[in-house]
PDB file of N, CA, C and O in Angstrom, chain B, residues numbered from 101:
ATOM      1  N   UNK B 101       9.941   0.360  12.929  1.00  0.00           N
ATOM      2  CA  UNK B 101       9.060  -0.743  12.596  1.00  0.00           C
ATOM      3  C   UNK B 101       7.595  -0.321  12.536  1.00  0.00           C
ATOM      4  O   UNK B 101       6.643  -1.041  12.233  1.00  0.00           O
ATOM      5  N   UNK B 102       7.574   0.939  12.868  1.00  0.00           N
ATOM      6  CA  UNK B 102       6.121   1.650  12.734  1.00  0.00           C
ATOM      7  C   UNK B 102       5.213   0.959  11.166  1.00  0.00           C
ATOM      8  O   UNK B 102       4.029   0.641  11.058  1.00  0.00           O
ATOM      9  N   UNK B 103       6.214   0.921  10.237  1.00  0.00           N
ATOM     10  CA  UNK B 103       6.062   0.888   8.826  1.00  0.00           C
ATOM     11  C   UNK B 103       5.134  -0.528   8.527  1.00  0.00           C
ATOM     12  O   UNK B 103       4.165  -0.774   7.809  1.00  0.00           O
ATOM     13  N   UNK B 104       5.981  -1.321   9.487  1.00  0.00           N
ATOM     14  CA  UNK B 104       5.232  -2.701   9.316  1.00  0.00           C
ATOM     15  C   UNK B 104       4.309  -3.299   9.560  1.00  0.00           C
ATOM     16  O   UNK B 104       3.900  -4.275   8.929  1.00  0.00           O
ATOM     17  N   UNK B 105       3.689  -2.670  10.796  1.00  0.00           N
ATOM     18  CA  UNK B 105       2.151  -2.163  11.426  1.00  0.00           C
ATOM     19  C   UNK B 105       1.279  -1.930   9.998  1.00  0.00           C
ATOM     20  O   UNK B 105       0.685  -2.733   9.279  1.00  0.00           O
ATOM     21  N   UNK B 106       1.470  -0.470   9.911  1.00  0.00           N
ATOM     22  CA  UNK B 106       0.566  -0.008   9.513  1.00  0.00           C
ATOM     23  C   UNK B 106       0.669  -0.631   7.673  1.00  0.00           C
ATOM     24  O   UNK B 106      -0.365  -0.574   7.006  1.00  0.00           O
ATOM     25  N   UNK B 107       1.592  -1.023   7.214  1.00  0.00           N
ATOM     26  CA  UNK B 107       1.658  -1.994   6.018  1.00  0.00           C
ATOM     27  C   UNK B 107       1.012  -3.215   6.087  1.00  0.00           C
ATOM     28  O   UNK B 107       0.531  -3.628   5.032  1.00  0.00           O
ATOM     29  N   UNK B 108       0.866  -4.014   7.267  1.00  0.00           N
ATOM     30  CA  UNK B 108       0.121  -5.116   7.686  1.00  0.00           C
ATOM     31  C   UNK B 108      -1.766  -4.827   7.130  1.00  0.00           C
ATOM     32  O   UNK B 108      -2.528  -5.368   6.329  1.00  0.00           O
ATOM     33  N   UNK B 109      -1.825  -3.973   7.853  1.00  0.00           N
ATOM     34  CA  UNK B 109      -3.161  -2.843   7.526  1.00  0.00           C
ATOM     35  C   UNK B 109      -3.254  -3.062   5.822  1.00  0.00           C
ATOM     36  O   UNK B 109      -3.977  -3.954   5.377  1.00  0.00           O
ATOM     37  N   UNK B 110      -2.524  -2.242   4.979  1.00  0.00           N
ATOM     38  CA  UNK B 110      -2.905  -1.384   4.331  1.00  0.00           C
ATOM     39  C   UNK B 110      -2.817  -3.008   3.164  1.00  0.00           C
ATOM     40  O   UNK B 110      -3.551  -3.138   2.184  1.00  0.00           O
ATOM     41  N   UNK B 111      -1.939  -3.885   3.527  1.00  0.00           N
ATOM     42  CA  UNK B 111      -1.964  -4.705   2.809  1.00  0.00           C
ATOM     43  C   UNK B 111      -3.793  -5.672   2.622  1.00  0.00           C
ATOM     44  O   UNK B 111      -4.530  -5.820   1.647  1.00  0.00           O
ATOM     45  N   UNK B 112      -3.895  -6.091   3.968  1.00  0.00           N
ATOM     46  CA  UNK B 112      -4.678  -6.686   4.217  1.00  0.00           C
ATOM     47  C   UNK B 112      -6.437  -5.413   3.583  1.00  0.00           C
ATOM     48  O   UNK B 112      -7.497  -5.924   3.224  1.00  0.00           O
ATOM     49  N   UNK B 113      -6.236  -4.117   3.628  1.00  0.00           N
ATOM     50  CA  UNK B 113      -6.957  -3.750   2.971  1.00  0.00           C
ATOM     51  C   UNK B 113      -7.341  -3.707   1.547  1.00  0.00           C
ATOM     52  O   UNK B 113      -8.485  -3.572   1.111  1.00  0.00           O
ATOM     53  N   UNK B 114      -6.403  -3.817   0.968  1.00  0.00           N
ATOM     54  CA  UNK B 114      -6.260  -3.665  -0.364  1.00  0.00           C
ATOM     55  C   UNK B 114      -6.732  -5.418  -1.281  1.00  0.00           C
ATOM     56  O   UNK B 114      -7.294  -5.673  -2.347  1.00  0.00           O
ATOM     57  N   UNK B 115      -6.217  -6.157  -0.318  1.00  0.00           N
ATOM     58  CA  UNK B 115      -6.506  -8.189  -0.798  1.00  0.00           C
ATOM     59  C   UNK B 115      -7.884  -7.596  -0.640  1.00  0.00           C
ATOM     60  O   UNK B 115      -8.536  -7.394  -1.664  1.00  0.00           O
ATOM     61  N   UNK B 116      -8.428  -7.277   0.619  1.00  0.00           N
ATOM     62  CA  UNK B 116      -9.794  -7.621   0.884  1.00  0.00           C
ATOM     63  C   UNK B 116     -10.806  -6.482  -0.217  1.00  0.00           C
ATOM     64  O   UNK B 116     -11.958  -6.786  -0.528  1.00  0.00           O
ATOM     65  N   UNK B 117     -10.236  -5.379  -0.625  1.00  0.00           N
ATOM     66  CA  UNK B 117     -11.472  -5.131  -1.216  1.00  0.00           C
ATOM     67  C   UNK B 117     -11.437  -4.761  -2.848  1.00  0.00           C
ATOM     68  O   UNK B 117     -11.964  -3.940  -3.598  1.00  0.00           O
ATOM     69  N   UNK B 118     -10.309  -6.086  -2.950  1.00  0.00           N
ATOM     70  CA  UNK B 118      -9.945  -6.558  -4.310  1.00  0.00           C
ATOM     71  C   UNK B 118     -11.080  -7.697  -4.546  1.00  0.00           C
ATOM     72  O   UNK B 118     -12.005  -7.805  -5.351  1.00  0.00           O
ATOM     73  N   UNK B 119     -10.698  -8.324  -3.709  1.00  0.00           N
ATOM     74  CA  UNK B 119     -11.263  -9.409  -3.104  1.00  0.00           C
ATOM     75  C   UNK B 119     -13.037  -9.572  -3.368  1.00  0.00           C
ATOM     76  O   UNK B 119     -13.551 -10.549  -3.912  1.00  0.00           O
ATOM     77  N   UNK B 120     -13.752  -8.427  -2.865  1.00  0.00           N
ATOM     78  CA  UNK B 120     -15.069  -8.024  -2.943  1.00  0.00           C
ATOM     79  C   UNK B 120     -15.496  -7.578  -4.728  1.00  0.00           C
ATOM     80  O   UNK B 120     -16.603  -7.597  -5.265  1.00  0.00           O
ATOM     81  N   UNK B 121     -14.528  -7.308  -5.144  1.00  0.00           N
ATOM     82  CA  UNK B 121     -14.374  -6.777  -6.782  1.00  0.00           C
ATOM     83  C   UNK B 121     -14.219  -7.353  -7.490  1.00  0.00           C
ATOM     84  O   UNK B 121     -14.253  -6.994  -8.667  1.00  0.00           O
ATOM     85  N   UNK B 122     -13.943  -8.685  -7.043  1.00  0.00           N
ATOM     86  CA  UNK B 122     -13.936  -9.735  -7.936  1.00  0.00           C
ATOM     87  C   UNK B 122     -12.160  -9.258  -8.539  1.00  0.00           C
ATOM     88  O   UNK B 122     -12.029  -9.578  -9.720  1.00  0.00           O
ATOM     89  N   UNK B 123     -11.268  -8.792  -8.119  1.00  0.00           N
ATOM     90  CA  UNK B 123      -9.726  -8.234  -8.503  1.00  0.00           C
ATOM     91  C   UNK B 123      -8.604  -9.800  -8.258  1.00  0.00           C
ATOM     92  O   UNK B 123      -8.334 -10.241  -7.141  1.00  0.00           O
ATOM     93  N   UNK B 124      -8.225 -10.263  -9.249  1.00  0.00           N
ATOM     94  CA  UNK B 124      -7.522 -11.443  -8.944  1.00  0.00           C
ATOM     95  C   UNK B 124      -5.653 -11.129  -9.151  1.00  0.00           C
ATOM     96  O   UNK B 124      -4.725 -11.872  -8.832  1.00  0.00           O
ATOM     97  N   UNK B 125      -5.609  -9.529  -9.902  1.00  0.00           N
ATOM     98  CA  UNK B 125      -4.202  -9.258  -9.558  1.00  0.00           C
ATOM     99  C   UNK B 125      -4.193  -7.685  -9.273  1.00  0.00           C
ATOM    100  O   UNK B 125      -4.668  -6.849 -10.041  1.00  0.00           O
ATOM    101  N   UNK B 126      -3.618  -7.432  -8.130  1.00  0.00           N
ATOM    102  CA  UNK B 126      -3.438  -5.707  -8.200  1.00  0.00           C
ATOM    103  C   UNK B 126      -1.987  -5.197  -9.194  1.00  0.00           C
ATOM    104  O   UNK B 126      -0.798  -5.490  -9.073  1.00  0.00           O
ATOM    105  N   UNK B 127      -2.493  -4.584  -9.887  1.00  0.00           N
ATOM    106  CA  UNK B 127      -1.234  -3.749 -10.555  1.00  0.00           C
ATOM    107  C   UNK B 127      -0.413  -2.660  -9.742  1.00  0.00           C
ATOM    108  O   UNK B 127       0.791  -2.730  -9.498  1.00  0.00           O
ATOM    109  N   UNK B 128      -1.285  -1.627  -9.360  1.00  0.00           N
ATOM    110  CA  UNK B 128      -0.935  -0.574  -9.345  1.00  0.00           C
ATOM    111  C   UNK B 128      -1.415   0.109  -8.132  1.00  0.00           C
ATOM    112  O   UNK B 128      -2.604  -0.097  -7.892  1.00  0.00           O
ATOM    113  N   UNK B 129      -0.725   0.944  -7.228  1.00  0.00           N
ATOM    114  CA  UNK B 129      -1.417   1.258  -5.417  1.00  0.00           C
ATOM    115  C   UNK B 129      -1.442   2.697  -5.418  1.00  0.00           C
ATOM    116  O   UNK B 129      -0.620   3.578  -5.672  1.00  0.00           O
ATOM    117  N   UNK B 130      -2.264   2.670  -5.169  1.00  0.00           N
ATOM    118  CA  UNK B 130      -1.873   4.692  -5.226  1.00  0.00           C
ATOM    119  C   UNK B 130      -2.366   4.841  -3.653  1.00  0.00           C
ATOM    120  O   UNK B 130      -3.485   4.437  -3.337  1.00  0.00           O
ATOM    121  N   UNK B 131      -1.407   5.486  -2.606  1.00  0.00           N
ATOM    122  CA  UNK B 131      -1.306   5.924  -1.811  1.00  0.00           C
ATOM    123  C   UNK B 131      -1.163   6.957  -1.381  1.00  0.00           C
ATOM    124  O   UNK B 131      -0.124   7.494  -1.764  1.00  0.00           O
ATOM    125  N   UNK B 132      -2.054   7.802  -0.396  1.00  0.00           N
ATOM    126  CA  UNK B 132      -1.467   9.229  -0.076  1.00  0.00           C
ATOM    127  C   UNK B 132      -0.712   9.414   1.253  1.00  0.00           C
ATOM    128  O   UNK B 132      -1.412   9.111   2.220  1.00  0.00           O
ATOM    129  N   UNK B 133       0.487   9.816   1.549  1.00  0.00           N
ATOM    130  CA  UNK B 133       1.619  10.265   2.696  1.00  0.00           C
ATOM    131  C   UNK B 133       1.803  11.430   2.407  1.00  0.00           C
ATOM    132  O   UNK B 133       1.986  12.050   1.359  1.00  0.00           O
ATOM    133  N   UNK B 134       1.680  11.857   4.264  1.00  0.00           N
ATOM    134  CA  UNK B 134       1.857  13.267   4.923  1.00  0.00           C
ATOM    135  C   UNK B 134       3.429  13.218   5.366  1.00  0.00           C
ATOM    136  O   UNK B 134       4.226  12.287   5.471  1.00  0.00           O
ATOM    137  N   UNK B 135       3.516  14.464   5.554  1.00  0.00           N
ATOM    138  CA  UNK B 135       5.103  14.979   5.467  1.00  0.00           C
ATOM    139  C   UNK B 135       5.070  14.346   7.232  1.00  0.00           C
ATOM    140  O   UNK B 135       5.939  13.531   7.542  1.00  0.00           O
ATOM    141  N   UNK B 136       4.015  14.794   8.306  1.00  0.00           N
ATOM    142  CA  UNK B 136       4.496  14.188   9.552  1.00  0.00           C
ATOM    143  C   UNK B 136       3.826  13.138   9.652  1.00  0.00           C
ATOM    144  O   UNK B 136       2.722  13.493  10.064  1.00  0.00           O
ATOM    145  N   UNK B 137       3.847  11.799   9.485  1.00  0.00           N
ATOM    146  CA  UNK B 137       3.554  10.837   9.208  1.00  0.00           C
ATOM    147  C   UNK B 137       4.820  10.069  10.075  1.00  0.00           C
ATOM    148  O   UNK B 137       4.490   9.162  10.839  1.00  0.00           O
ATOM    149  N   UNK B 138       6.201  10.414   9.961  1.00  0.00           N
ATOM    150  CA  UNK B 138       7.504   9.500  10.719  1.00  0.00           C
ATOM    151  C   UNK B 138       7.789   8.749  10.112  1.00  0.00           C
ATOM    152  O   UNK B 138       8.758   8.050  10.409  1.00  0.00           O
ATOM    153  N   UNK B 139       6.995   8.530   8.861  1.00  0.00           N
ATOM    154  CA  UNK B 139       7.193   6.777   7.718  1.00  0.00           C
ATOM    155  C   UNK B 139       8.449   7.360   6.643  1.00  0.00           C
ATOM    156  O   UNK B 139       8.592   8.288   5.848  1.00  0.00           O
ATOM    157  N   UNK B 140       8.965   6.603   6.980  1.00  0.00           N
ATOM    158  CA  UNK B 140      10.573   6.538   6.051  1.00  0.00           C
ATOM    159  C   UNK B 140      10.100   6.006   4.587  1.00  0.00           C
ATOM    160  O   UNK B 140      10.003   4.779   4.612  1.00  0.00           O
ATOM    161  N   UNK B 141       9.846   6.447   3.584  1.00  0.00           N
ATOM    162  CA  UNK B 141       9.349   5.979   2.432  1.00  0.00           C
ATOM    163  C   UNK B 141      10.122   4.858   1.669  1.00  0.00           C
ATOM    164  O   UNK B 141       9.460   4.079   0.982  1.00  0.00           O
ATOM    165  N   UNK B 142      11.593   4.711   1.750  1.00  0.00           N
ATOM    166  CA  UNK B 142      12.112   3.667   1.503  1.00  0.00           C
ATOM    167  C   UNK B 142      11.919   2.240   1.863  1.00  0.00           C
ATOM    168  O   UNK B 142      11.903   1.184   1.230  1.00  0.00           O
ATOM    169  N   UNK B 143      11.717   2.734   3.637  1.00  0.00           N
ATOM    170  CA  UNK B 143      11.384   1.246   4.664  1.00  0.00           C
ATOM    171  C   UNK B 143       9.817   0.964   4.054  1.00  0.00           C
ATOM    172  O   UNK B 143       9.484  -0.219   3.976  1.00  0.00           O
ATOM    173  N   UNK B 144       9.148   1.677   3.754  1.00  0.00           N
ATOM    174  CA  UNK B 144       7.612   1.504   3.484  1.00  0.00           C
ATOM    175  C   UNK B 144       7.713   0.738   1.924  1.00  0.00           C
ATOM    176  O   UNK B 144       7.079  -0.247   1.546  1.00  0.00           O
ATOM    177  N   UNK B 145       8.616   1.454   1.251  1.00  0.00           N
ATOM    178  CA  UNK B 145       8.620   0.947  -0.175  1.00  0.00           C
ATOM    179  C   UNK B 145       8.926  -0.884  -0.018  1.00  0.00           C
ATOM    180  O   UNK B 145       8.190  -1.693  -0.582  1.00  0.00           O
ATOM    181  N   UNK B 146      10.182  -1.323   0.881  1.00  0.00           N
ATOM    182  CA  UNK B 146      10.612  -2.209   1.044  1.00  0.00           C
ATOM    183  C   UNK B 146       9.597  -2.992   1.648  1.00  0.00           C
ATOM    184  O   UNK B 146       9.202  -4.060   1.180  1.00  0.00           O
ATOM    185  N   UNK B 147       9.261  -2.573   2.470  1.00  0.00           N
ATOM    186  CA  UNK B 147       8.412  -3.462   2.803  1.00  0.00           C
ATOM    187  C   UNK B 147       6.804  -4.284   2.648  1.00  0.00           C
ATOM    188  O   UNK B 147       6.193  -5.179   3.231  1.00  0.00           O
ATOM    189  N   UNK B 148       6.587  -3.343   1.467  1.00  0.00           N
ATOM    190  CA  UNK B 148       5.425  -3.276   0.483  1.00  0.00           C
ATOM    191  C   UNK B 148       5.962  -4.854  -0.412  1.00  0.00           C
ATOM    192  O   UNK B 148       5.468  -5.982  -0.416  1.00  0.00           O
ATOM    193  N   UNK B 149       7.052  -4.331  -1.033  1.00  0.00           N
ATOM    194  CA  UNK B 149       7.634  -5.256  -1.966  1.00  0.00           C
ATOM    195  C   UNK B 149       7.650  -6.704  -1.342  1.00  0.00           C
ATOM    196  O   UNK B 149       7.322  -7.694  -1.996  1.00  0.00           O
ATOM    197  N   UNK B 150       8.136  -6.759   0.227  1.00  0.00           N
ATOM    198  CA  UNK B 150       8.316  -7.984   0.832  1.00  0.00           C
ATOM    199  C   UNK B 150       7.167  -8.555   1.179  1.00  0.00           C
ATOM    200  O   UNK B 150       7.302  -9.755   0.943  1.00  0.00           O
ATOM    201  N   UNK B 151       6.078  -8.339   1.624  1.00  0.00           N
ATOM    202  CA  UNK B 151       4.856  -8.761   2.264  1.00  0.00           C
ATOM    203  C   UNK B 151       3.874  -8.950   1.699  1.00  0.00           C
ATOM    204  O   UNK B 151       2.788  -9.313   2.151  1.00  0.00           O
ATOM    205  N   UNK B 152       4.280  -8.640   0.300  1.00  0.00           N
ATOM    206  CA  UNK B 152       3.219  -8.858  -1.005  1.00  0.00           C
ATOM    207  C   UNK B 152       3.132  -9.584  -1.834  1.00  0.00           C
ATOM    208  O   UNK B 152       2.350  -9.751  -2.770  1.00  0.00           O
ATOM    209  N   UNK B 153       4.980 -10.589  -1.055  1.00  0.00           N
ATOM    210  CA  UNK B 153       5.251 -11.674  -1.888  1.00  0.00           C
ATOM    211  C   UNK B 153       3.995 -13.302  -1.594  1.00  0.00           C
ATOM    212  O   UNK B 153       3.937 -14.002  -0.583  1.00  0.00           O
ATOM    213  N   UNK B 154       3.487 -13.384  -2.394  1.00  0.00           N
ATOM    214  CA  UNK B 154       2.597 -14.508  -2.272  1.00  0.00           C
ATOM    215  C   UNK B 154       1.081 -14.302  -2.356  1.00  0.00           C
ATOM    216  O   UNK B 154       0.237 -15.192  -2.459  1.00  0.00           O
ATOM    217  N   UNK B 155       0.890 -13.078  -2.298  1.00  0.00           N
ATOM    218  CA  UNK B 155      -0.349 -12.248  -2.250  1.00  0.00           C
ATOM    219  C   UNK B 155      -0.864 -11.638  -4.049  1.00  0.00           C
ATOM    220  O   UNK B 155      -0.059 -11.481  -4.968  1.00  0.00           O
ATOM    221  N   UNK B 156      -2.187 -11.424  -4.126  1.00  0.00           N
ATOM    222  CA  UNK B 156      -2.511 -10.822  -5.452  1.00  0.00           C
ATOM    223  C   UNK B 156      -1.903  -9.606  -5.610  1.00  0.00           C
ATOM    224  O   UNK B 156      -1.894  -9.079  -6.722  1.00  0.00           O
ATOM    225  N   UNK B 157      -1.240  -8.927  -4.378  1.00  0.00           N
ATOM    226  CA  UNK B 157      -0.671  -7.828  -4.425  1.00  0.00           C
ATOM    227  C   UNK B 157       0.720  -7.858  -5.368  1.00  0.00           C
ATOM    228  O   UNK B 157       0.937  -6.974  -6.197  1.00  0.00           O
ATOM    229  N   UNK B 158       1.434  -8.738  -5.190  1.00  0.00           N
ATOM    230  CA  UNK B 158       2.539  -8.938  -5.702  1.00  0.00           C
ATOM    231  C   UNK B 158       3.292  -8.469  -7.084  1.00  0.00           C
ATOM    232  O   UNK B 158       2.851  -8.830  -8.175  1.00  0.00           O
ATOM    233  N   UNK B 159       4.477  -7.628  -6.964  1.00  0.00           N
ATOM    234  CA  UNK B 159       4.491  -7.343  -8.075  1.00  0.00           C
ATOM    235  C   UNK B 159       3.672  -5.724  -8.265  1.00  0.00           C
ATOM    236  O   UNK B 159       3.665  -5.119  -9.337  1.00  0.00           O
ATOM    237  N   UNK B 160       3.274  -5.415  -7.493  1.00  0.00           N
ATOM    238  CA  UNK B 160       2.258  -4.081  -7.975  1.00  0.00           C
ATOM    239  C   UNK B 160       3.216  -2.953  -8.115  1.00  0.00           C
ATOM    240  O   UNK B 160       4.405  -3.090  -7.826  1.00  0.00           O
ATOM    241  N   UNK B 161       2.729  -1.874  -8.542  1.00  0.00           N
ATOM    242  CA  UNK B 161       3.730  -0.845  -8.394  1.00  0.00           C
ATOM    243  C   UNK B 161       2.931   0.576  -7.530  1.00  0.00           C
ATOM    244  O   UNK B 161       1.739   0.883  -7.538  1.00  0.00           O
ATOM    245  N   UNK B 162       4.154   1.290  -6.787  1.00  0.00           N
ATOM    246  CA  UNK B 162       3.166   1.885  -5.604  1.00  0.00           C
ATOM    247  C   UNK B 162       3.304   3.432  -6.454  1.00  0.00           C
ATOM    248  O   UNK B 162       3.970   3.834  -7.408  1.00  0.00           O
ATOM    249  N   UNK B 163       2.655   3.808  -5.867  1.00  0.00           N
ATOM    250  CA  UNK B 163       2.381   5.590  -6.551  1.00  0.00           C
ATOM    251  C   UNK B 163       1.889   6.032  -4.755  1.00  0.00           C
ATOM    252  O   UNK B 163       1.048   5.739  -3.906  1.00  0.00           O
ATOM    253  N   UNK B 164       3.074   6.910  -4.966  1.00  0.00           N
ATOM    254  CA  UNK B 164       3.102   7.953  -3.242  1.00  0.00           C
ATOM    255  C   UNK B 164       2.717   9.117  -3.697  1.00  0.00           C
ATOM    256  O   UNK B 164       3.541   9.612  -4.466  1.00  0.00           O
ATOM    257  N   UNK B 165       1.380  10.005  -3.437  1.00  0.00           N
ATOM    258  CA  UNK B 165       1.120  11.374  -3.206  1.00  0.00           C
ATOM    259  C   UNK B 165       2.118  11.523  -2.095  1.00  0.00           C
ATOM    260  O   UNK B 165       2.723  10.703  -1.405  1.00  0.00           O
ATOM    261  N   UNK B 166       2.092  12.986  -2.150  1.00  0.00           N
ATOM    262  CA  UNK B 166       2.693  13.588  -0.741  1.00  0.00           C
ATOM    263  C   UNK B 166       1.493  14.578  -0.798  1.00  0.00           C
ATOM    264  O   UNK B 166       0.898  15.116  -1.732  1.00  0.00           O
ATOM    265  N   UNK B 167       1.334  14.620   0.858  1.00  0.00           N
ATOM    266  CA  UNK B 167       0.515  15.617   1.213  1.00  0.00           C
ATOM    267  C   UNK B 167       1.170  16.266   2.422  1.00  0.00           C
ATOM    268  O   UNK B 167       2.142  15.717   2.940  1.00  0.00           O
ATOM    269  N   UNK B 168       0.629  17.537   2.949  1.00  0.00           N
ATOM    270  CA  UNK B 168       1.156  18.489   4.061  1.00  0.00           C
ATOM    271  C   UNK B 168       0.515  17.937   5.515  1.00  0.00           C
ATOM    272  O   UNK B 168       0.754  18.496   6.585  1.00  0.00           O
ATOM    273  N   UNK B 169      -0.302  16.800   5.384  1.00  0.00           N
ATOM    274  CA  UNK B 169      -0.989  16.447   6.650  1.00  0.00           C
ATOM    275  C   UNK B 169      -0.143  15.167   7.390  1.00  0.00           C
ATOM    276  O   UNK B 169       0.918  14.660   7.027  1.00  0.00           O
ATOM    277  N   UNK B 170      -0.816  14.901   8.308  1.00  0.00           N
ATOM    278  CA  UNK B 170       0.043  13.363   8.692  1.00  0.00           C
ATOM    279  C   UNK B 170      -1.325  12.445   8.735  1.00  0.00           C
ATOM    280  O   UNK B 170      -2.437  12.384   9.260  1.00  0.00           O
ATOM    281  N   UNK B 171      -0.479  11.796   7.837  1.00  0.00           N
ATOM    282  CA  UNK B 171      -1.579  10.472   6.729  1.00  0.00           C
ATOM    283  C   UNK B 171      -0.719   9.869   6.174  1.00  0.00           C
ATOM    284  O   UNK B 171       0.460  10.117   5.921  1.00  0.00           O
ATOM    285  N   UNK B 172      -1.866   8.422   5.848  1.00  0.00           N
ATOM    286  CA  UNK B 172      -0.720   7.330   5.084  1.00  0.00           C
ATOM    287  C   UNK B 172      -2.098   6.614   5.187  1.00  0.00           C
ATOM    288  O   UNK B 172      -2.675   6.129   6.161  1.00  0.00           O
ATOM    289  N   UNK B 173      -2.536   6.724   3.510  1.00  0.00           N
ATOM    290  CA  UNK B 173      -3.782   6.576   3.166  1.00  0.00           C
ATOM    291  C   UNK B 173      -3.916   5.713   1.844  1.00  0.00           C
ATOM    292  O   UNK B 173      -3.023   5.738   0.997  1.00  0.00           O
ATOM    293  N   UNK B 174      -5.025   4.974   1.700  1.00  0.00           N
ATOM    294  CA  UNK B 174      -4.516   4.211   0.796  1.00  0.00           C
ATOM    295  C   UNK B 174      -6.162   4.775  -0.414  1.00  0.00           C
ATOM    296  O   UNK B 174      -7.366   4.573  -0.253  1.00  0.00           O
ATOM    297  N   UNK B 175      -5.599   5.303  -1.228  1.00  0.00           N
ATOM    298  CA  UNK B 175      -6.511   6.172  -2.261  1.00  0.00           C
ATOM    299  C   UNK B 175      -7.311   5.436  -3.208  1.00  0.00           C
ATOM    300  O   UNK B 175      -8.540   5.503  -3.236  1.00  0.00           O
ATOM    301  N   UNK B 176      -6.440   4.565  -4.169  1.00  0.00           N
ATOM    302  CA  UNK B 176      -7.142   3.284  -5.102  1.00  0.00           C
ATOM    303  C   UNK B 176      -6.094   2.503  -5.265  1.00  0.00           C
ATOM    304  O   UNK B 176      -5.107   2.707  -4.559  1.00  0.00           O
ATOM    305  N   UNK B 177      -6.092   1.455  -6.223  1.00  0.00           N
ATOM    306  CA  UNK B 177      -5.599   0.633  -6.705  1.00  0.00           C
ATOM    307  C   UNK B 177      -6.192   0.232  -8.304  1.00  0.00           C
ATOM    308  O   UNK B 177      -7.390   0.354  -8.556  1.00  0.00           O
ATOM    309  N   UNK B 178      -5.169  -0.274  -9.368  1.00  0.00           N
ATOM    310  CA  UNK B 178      -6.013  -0.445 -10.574  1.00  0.00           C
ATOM    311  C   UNK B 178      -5.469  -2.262 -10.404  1.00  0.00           C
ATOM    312  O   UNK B 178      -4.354  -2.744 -10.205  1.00  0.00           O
ATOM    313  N   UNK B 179      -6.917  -2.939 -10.601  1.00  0.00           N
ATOM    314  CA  UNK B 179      -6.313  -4.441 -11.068  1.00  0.00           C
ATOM    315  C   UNK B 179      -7.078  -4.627 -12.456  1.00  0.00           C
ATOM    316  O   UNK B 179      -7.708  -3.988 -13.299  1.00  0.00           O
ATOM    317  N   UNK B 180      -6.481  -6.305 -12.062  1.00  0.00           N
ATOM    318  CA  UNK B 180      -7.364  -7.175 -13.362  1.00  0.00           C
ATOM    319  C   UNK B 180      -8.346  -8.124 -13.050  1.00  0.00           C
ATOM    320  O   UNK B 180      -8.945  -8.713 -13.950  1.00  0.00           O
TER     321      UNK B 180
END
């Protein structure tokens, strides 16, 4: 459940500085994850999809870097 923590986060980052941008739909998430990170990318995927229901997030599609560090970083986003 680590996943849902730090998705709580990354969600609430992404509304808010959409939000400041005047962004009324996010498309697209580009995220960077480290190999020791412990985040199961499926549970993360899933739960992206679920918690975004009702949000400008909704609907977005995620783009995972992998990196060699332990991170789980949230890089940009493209809206409208």
């Amino acid at each position: 459940m680590h996943e849902m923590h730090l998705l709580n986060d990354l969600l609430a980052d992404i509304v808010k500085h959409a939000g400041e941008n005047k962004i009324k739909k996010v498309a697209k998430v580009y995220l960077k994850m480290g190999e020791f990170t412990e985040i199961n990318e499926d549970i993360l995927r899933h739960y992206f999809v679920e918690h975004a229901k009702g949000t400008i997030v909704e609907g977005a599609e995620i783009a995972i870097e992998k990196s060699p560090t332990r991170e789980l970083r949230l890089v940009s986003f493209d809206g409208e």
